[in-house]
KOLFI-255364 format. One record per residue: residue in three letters; x negated, y negated, z of N, C-alpha, C in turn. Coordinates in steps of 0.05 Angstrom, whole numbers, plus 5000, padded with zeros to 4 digits. Example, Ala and Ser with C-alpha at 12.3 -4.5 7.8 and 13.67 -1.06 7.14 Angstrom:
! residues 2
ala473651145156475450905156473650665156 ser474350455142472750215143474249995157 
***
This chain:
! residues 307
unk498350245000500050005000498249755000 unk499649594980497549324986499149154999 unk497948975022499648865043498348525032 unk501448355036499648045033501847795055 unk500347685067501247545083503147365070 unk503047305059505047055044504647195018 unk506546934998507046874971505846764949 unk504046664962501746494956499246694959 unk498846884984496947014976496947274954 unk499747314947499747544927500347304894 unk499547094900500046934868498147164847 unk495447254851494947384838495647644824 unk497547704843498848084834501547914818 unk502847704828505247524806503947484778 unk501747444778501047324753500347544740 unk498647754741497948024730500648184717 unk502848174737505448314724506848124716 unk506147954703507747724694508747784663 unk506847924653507548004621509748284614 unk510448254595512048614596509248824588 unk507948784573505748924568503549104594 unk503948874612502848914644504049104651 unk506948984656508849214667508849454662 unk508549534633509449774618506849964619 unk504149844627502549964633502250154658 unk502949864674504149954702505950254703 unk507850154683510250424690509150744679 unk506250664663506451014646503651054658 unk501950954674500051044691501051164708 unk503451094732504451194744505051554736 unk506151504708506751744705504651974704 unk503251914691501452034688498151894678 unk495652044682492551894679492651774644 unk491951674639492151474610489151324607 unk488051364585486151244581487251004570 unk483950784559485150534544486150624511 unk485450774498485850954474489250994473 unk489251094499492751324500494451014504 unk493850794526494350664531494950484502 unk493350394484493650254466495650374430 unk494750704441496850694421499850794438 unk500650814461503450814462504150554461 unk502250264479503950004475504449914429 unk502450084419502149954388499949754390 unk497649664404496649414418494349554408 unk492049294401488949384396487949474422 unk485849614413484449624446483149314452 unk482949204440481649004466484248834477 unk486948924461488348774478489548854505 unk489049114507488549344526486949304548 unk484649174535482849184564482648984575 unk483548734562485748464571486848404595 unk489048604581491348604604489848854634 unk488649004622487549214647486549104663 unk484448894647482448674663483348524681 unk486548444673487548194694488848434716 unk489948564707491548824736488948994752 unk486948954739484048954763483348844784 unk483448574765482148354786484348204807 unk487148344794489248304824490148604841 unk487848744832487149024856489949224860 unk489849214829493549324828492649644810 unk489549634785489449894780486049924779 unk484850154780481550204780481450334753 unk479650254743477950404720476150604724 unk475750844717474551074724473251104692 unk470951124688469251214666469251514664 unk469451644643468651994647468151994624 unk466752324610466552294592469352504572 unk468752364548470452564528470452644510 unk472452834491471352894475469852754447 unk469852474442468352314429466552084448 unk465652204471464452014484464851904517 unk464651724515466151534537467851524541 unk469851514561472751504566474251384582 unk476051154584476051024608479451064619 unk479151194641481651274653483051034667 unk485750954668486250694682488050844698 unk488150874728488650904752490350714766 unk493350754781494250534801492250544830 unk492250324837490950304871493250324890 unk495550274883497950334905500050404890 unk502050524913504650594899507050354912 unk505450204933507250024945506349744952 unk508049554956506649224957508649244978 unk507649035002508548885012508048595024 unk509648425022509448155020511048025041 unk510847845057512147775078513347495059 unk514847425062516147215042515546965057 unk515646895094515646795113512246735132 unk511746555137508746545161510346345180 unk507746415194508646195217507845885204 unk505845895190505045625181504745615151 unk507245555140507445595115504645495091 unk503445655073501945465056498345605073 unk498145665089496645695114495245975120 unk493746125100492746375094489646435122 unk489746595136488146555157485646705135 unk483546535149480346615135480847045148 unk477947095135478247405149476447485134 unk474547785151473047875135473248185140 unk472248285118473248545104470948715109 unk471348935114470249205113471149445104 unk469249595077469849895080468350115085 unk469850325111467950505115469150725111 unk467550855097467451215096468151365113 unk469351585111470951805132469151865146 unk466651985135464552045146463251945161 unk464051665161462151475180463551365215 unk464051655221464551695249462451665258 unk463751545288460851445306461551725328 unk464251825336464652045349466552175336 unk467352455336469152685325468652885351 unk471453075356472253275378473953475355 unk473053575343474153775324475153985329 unk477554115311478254385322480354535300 unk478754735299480254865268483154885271 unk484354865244483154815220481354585224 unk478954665207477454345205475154445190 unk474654195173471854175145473053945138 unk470153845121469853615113468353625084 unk467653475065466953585032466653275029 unk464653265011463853054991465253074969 unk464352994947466352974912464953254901 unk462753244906460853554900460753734918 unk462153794942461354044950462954074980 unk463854254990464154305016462254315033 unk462054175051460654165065460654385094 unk458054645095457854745111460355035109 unk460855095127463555285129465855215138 unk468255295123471355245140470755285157 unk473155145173472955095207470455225227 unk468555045221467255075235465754785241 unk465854655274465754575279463454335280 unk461754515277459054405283458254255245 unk459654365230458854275208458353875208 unk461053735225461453595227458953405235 unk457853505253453953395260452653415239 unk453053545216450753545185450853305176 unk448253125168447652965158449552945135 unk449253105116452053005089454052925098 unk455252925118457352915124457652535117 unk455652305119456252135108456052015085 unk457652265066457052275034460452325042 unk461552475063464152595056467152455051 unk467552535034470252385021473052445031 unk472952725038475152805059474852955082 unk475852905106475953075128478553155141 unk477853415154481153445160479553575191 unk482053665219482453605237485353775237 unk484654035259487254195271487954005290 unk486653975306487853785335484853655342 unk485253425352482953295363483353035360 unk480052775357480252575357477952545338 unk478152285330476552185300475451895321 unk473051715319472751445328470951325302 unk471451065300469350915284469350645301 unk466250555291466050355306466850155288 unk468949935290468849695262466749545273 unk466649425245464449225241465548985257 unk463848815272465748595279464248385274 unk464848205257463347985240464647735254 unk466047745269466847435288463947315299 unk464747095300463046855306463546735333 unk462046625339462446425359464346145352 unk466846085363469145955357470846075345 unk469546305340472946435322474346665339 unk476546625332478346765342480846955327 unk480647265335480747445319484847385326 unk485347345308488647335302490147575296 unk488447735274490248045273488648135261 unk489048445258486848675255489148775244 unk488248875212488949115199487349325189 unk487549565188486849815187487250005167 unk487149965147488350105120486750405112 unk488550605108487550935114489351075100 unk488651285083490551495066490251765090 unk492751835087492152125112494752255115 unk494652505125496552635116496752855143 unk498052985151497353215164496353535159 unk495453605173493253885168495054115161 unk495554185156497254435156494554735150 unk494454985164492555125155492055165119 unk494555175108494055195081495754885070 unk498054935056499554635054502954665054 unk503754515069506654515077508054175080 unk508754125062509753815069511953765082 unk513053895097514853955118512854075137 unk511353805155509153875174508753715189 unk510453705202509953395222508253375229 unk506453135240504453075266504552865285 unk502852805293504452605324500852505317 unk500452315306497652175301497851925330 unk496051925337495651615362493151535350 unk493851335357491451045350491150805380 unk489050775379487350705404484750545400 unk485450255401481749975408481850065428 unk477850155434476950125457479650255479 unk480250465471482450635491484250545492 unk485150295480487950185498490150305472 unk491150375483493550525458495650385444 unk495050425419496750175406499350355390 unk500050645394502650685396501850995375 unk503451115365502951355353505151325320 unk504551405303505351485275505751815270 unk507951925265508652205262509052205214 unk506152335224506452385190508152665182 unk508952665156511552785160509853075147 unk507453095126506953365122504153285113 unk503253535103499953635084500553675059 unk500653495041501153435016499353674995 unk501853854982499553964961501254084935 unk503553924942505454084914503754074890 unk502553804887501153674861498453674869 unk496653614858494153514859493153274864 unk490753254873491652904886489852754863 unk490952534852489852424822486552424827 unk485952254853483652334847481452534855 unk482452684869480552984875479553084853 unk476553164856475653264840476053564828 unk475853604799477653834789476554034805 unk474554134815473854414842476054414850 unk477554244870477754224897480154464899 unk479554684912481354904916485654774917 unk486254904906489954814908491154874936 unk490054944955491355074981488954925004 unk487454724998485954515018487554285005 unk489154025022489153775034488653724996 unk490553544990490553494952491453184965 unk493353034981493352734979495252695004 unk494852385014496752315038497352075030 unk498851925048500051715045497751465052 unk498551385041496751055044498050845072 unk497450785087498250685118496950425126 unk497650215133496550035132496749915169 unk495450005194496149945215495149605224 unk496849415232497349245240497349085268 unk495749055282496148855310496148615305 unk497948565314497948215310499748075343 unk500147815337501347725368503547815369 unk504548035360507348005366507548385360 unk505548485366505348845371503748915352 unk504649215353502049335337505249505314 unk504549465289505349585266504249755249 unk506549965231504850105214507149985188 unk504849845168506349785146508249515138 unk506849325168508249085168510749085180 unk513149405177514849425189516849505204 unk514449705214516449935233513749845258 unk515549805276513549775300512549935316 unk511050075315510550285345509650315365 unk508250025377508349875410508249565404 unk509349545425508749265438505349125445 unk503549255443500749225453500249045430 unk499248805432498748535421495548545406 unk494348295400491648345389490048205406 unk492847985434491847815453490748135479 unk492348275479491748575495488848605493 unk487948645475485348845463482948645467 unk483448355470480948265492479648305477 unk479048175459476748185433474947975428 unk473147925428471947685415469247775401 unk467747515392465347675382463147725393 unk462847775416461747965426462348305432 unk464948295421465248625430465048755414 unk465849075421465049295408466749345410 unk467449415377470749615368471449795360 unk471349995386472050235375475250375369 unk475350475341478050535332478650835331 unk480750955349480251225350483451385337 unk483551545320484851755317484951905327 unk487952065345488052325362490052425354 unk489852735349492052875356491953055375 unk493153035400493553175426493853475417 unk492853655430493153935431495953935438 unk497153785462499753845480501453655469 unk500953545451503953395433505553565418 unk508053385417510653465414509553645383 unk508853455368507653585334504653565328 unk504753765340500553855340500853935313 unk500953765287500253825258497353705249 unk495653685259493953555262493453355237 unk491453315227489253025213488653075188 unk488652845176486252935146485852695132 unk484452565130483752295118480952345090 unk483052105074482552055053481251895051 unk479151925032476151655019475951704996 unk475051504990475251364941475651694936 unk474651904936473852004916475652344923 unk477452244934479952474941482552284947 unk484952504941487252414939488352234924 unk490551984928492451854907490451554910 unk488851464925488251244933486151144929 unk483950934910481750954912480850714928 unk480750834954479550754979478050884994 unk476950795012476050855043478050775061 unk477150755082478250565111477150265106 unk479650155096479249855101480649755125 unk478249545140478749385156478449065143 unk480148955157480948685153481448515187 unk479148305185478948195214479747845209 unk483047825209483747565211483647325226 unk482647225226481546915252482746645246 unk482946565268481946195278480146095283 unk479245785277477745695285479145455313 unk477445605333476645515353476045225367 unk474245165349471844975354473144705365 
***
């Protein structure tokens, strides 16, 4: 999901689908992978007027270009980045976009993991180590890895915290594809996910299964049909007024004034799934190079100035 505080900050995704040509691109990528070739002869359009319009639905972070090769060469696959927008129509200070700085980190780039089979982890080339087995998780490749999955346990990363002296962190979002574990794949699989700064618990998300009817667009062609194929894209939210998943379903009251942040601290962000919860379906998170999403874990650290 791409999330935008105002109307003004998504002017760029307005202007990208502003054409029918945009659109129509939009609508048959969805359907299925389309190069600029397939692309240019269903619209009737030259290719460069193809890579035009691709060019502007890029640079408003709406589709990715993937190079591969083909059978005459080079081949350029055009990809959506979301299946969903959301836009708050309303701010508190109209016109008034808060500064913020961005981070993305890799699945792999856990600072702590408490694992428990099912569980393995895999780069774009290879499984890493043996199914469920635990210890794999301590192997150095592991921060090459693009997906990890999790029977029951907890995940932590430390965010980056780039605040300054006078600034003041306004809201924290958390953007993550993930799905629940199922031993093989069942999308009728609940789980009971919690999320937790520095321990203080900012409420729990029950994902509803382990996605594997289809293949996930971007997993690489290996990747076995009965391991973790795609999850949903989740966008978690603290701001002054609770903690959200998706801008609109709330799942605590714990604020961003709660979490006692400034720039001096250390932010640690943890994923759990309790052994003794209601839906022990456990974990599986998605990075660029697995599932529907070409991402990592983006963080987004919104501020004031202070001074």
């Amino acid at each position: 999901m791409l999330y935008f505080h105002s109307l003004d900050e998504a002017e760029n995704v307005f202007k990208a689908l502003s054409t029918p040509a945009r659109l129509k691109i939009m609508e048959l990528i969805y359907r299925k992978d389309m190069s600029m070739n397939d692309l240019a002869t269903a619209l009737s359009l030259t290719n460069s007027a193809i890579s035009l319009h691709v060019g502007k639905l890029e640079e408003a972070g709406l589709v990715t270009v993937q190079v591969t090769s083909g059978k005459h060469g080079i081949m350029k696959i055009i990809k959506p980045t979301c299946h969903k927008l959301f836009i708050e129509m309303t701010q508190d200070h109209a016109g008034d976009i808060k500064p913020s700085y961005q981070d993305d980190i890799k699945v792999g780039h856990f600072s702590y993991i408490d694992p428990h089979p099912t569980c393995g982890l895999s780069t774009a080339d290879t499984i890493i180590g043996e199914l469920d087995d635990p210890r794999t998780f301590s192997y150095p490749e592991r921060f090459d890895a693009g997906v990890l999955w999790i029977g029951w346990g907890s995940i932590v990363y430390s965010l980056p915290n780039r605040l300054k002296a006078g600034q003041r962190l306004a809201e924290l979002q958390i953007s993550f594809e993930i799905s629940s574990e199922c031993p093989e794949v069942n999308e009728d699989y609940p789980s009971d996910i919690y999320f937790y700064i520095n321990d203080i618990s900012l409420g729990k998300w029950i994902s509803p299964g382990d996605y594997g009817a289809r293949k996930g667009m971007l997993s690489p062609h290996w990747w076995p049909p009965l391991l973790n194929q795609y999850g949903l894209l989740k966008t978690l939210i603290i701001n002054t007024e609770g903690t959200f998943i998706d801008g609109t379903n709330k799942i605590s009251n714990t604020t961003i004034n709660d979490l006692n942040l400034d720039y001096n601290s250390i932010i640690n962000f943890k994923f759990e799934v309790p052994k003794d919860t209601a839906n022990c379906g456990g974990m599986t998170l998605f990075g660029s190079d697995f599932g529907d999403y070409n991402q990592n874990i983006i963080v987004k650290l919104f501020y004031d100035e202070v001074n």
